[in-house]
C-alpha positions as CSV (number, residue, x, y, z in Angstrom):
1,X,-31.3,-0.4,-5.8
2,X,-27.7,-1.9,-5.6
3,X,-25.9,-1.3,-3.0
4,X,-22.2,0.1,-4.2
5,X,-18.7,-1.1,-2.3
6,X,-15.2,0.3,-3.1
7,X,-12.0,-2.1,-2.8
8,X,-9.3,-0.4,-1.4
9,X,-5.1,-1.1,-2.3
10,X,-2.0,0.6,-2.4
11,X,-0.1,-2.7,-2.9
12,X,-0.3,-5.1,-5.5
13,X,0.2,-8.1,-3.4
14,X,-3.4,-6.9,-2.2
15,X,-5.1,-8.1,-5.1
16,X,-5.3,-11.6,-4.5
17,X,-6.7,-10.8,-1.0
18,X,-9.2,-8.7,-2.5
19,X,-10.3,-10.6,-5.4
20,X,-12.3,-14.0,-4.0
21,X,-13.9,-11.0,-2.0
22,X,-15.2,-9.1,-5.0
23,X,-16.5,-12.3,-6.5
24,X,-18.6,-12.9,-3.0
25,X,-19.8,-9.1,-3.4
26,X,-21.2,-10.2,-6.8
27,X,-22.6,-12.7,-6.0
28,X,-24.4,-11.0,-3.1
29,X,-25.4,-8.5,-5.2
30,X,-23.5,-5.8,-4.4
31,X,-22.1,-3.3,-7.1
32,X,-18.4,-3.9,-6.7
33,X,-15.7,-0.6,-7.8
34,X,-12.0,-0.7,-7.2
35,X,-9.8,2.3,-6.5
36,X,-5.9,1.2,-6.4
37,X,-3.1,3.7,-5.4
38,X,0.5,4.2,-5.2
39,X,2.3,0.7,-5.9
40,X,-0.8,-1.2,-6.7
41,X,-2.0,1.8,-9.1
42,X,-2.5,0.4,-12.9
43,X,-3.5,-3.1,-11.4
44,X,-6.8,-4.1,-12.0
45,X,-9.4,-6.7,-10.7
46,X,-10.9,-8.8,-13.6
47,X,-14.8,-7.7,-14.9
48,X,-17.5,-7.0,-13.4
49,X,-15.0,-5.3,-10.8
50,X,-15.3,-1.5,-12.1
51,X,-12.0,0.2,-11.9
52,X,-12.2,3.9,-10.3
53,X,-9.9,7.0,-9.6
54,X,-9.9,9.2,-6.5
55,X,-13.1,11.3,-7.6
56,X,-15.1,8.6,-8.9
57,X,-14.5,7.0,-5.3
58,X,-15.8,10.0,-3.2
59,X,-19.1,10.4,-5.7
60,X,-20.0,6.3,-5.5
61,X,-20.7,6.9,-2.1
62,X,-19.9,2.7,-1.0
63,X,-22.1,2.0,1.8
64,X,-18.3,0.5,3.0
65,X,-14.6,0.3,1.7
66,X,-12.8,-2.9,2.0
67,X,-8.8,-1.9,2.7
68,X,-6.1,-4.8,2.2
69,X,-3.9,-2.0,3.2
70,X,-3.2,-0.2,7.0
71,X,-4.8,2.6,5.7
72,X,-7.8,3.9,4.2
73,X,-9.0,7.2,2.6
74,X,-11.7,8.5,5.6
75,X,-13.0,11.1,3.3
76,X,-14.7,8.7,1.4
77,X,-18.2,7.8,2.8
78,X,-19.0,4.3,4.1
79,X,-18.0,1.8,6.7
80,X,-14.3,1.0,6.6
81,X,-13.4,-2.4,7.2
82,X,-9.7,-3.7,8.0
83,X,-8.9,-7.0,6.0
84,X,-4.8,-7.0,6.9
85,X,-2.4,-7.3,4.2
86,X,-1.0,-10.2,5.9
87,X,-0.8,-12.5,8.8
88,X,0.9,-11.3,12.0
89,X,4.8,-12.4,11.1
90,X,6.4,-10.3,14.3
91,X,8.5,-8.3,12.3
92,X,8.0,-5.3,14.7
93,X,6.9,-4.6,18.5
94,X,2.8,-4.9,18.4
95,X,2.1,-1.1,18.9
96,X,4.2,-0.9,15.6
97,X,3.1,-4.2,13.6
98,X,0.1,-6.3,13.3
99,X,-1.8,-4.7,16.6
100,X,-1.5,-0.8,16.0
101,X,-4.4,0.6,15.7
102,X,-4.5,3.8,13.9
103,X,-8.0,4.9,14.7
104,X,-9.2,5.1,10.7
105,X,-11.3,1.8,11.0
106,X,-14.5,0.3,11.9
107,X,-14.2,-3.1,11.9
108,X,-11.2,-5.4,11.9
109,X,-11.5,-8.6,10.0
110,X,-9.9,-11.3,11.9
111,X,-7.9,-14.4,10.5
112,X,-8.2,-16.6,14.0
113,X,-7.8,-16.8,17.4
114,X,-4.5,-15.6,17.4
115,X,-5.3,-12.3,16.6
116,X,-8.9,-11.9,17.4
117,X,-8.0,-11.8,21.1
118,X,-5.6,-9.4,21.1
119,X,-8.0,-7.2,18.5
120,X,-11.4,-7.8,20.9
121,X,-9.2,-6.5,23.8
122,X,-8.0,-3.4,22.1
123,X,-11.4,-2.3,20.9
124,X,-13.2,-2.9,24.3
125,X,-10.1,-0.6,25.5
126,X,-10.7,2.1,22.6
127,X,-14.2,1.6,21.7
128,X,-14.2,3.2,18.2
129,X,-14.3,0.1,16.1
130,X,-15.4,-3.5,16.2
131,X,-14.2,-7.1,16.0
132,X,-15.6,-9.8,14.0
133,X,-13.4,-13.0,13.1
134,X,-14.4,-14.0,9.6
135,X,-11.2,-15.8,8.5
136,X,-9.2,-14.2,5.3
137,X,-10.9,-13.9,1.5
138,X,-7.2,-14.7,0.2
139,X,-7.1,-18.1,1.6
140,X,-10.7,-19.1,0.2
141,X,-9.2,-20.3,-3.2
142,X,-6.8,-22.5,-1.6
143,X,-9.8,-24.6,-0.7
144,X,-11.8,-24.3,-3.9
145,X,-11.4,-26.0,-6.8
146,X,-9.2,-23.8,-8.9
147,X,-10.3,-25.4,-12.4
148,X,-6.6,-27.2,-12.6
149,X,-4.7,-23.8,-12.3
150,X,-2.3,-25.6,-9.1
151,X,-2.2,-28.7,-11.0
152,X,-1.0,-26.7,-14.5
153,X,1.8,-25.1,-12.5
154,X,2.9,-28.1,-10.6
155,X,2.7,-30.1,-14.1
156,X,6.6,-29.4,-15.2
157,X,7.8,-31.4,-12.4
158,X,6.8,-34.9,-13.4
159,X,7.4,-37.1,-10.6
160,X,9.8,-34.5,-8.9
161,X,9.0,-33.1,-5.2
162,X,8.2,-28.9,-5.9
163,X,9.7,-26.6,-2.9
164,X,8.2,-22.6,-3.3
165,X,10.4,-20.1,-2.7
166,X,9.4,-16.6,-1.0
167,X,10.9,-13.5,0.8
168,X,9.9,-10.5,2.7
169,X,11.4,-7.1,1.1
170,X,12.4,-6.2,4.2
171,X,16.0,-6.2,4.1
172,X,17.8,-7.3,7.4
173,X,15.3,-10.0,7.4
174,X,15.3,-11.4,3.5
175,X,16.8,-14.5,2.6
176,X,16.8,-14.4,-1.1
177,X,20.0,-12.2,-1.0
178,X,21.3,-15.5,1.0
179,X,20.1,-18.0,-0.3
180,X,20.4,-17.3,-3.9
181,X,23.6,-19.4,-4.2
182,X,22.3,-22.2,-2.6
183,X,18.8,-22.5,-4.5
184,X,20.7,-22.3,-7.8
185,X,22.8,-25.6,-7.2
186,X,19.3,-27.0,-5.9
187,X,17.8,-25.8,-9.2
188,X,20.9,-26.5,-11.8
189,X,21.2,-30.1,-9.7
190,X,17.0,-31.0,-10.9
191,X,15.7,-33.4,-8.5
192,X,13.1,-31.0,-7.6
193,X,11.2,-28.8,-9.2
194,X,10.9,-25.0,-7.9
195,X,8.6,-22.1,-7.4
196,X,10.3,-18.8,-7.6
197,X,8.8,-15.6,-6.1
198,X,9.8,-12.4,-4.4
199,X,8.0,-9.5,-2.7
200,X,6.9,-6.8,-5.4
201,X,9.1,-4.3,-3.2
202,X,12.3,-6.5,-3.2
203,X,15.3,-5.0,-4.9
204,X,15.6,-5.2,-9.2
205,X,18.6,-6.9,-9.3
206,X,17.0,-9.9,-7.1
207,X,14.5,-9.8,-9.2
208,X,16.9,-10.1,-12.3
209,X,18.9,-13.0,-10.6
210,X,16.1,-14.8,-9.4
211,X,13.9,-14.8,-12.9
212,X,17.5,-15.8,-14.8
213,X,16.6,-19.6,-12.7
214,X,13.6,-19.9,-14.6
215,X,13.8,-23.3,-16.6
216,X,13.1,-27.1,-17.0
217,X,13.7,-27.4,-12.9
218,X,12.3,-23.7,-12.2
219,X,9.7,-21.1,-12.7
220,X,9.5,-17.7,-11.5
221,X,5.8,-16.7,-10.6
222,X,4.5,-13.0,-9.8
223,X,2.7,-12.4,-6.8
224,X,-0.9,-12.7,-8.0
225,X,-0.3,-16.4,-8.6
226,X,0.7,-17.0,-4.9
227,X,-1.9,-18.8,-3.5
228,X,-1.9,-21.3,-6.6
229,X,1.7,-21.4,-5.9
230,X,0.8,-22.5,-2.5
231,X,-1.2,-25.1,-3.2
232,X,1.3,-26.7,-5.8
233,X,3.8,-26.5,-4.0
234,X,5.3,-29.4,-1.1
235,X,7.3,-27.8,0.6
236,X,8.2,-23.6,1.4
237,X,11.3,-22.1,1.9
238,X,10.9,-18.3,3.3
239,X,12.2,-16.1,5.8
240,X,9.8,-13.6,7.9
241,X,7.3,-13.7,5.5
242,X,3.3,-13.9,6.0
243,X,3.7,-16.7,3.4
244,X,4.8,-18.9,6.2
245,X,1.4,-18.3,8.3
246,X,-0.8,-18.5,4.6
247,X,1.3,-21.8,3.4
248,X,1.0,-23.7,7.3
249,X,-3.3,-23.3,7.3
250,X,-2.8,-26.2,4.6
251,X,-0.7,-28.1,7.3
252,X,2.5,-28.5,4.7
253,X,6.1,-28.1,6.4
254,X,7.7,-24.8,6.1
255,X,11.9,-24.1,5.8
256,X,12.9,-20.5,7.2
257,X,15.6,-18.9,7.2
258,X,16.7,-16.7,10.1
259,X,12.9,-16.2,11.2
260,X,12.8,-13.5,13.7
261,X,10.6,-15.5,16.4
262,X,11.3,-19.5,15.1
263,X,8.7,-21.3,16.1
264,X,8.1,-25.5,16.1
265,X,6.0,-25.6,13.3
266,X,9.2,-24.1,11.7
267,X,12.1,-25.8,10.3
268,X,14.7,-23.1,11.0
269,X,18.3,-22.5,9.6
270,X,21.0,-19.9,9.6
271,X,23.7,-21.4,7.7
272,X,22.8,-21.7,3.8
273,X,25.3,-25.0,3.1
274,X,22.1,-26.5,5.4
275,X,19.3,-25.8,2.9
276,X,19.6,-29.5,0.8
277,X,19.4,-31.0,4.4
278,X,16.5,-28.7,6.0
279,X,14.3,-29.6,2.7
280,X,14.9,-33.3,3.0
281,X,13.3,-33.0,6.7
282,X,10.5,-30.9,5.5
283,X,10.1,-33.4,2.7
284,X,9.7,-36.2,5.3
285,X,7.7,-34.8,8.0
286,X,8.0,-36.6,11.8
287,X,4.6,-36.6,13.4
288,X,6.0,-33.8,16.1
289,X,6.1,-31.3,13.2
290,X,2.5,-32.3,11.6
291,X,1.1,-31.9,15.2
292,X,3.2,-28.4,15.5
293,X,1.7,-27.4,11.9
294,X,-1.8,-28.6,12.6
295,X,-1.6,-26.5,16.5
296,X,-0.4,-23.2,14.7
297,X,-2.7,-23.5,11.6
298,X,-5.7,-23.5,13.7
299,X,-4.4,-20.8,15.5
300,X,-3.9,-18.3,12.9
301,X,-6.9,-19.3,10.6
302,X,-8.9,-22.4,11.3
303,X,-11.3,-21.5,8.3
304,X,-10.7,-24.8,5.5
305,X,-14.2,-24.2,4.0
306,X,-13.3,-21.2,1.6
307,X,-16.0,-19.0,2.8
308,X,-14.2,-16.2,4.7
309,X,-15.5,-13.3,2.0
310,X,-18.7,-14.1,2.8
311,X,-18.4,-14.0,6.4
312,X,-16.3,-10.7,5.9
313,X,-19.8,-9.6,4.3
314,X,-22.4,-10.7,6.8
315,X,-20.0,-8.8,9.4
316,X,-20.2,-5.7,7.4
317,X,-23.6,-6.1,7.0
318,X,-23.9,-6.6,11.1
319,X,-22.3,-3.2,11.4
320,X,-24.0,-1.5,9.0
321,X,-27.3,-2.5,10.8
322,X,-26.1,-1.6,14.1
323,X,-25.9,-5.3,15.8
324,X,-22.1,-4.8,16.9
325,X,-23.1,-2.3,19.1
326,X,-22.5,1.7,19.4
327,X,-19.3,3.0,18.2
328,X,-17.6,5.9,19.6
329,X,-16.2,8.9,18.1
330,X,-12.7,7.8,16.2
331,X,-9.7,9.5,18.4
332,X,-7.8,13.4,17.4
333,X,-4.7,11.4,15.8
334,X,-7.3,9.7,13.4
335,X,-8.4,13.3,12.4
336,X,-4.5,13.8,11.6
337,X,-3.8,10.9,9.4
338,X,-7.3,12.0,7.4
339,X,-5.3,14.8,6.9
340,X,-2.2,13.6,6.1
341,X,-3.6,10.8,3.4
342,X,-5.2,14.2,1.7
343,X,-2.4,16.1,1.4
344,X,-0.8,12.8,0.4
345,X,-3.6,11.9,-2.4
346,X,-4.2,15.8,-3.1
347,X,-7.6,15.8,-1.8
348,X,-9.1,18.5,-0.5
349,X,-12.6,18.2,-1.4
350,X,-15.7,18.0,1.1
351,X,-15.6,15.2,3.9
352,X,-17.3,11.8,3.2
């Protein structure tokens, strides 16, 4: 009989993390059902992914639920594995960001060394949940072949360099509010072509101005095209986004502006008359920068094969049999946020 997994997201920006994962689930022969709440409810995963509310969830049963969110419904039965939402950006302290660990999990996911350390240390500390590092499933298609999808949106340029643009929604650290000014005399003056995106939670009025670039030297793309974005693109030009970390694993140069913790694989400004002269740097990278891009890229996510789904599955599958060792019982607050994502979902049906 086939065995039945449940895809969890309350985002849509989770969707293209989730997807090469539900094609590796196929093709392991796993029955694969998505259930997608709050901002990501009404998305959808393309066929044979079978699209499921609340109830629907708790009856399948999943032997485990895959969350691309920081939380996960614990009444519903199954191992529940952590695949991040994104790559650790230091936004916020580590007991508040990337590293808190809320106690609903079993296994964390890990991108690269960078954060499997720091994971590996917490769990032999708490001892409810395990550690496996498998690389991300939304990074796999940017080393597949994408049957010409990068090269179809990179077409309108000609001959012309393409810069991406992307910004986080949160607001003291966005640069699209910025920048806007200066990317529309880039864009109006045509010598390169551009990539326009924002963060789904990003105000409507940026969205508005931003879309309004949209022409022969611009496109505005919505965030499940990212990663073909990513790979059509030169050059990025972001703030404190997780799109930095995702764009560097191909080793291209990345513009920021303002990044809370710079960095040297960063080409970082403050002052938005600087943009034309930042991208002509990152256009014509030195070999200190490629050596800083390379160093950080294998860092974060040293995995250019495209196979992390499948080694997300072959860790679940070492959990499930037992070979990551005994866990122990998940912690009081964990029992709390169970409650608090029920009264929150309006479920109060029996435990999984």
């Amino acid at each position: 009989m086939m065995a039945d997994t449940l895809l969890f997201a309350s985002e849509r920006y989770a969707l293209p993390i989730l997807q090469p994962l539900a094609q590796a689930l196929q093709a392991a022969g796993y029955g694969v059902h998505a259930w997608f709440v709050d901002g990501a409810a009404g998305a959808a995963l393309p066929s044979p992914v079978r699209m499921i509310g609340l109830r629907e969830a708790v009856a399948l049963e999943p032997v485990a639920v895959f969350s691309a969110a920081n939380w996960v419904p614990t009444f519903v039965s199954g191992a529940k594995v952590q695949l991040f939402h994104g790559f650790n950006v230091e936004k916020r302290s580590d007991e508040r960001g990337h590293f808190r660990v809320r106690g609903l999990f079993d296994l964390y996911c890990t991108q690269g060394p960078a954060t499997t350390a720091p994971f590996q240390a917490l769990a032999a500390q708490a001892g409810h949940f395990a550690v496996v590092e498998t690389g991300w499933p939304k990074l796999d298609p940017l080393f597949r072949d994408d049957a010409g999808a990068a090269a179809a949106m990179r077409a309108p340029a000609g001959d012309r360099p393409v810069v991406m643009f992307a910004s986080t929604f949160t607001e003291r650290l966005s640069a699209a509010p910025h920048l806007f000014d200066a990317i529309a005399a880039e864009v109006a003056r045509g010598d390169r072509y551009w990539l326009l995106t924002l963060h789904p939670k990003c105000a409507p009025e940026l969205f508005e101005r931003y879309r309004a670039l949209a022409g022969p030297n611009a496109a505005f793309f919505e965030t499940e095209q990212l990663v073909t974005a990513q790979r059509a693109a030169d050059v990025l030009l972001a703030d404190t986004t997780s799109v930095v970390s995702e764009f560097v694993v191909q080793r291209k140069p990345v513009v920021t502006f303002r990044n809370r913790t710079p960095k040297p694989h960063m080409l970082d400004f403050d002052d938005a008359a600087r943009l034309p002269e930042m991208l002509a740097r990152a256009l014509a990278p030195d070999d200190a920068l490629k050596t800083a891009l390379a160093a950080y890229g294998d860092a974060i996510h040293p995995y250019r094969d495209g196979h992390s789904s499948e080694r997300v599955i072959a860790a679940t599958q070492s959990l499930l049999r037992g070979d990551l060792g005994r866990l122990r019982r998940k912690p009081l607050s964990s029992w709390l946020r169970g409650w608090q994502i029920r009264r929150e979902l309006g479920y109060w049906g029996p435990a999984g």
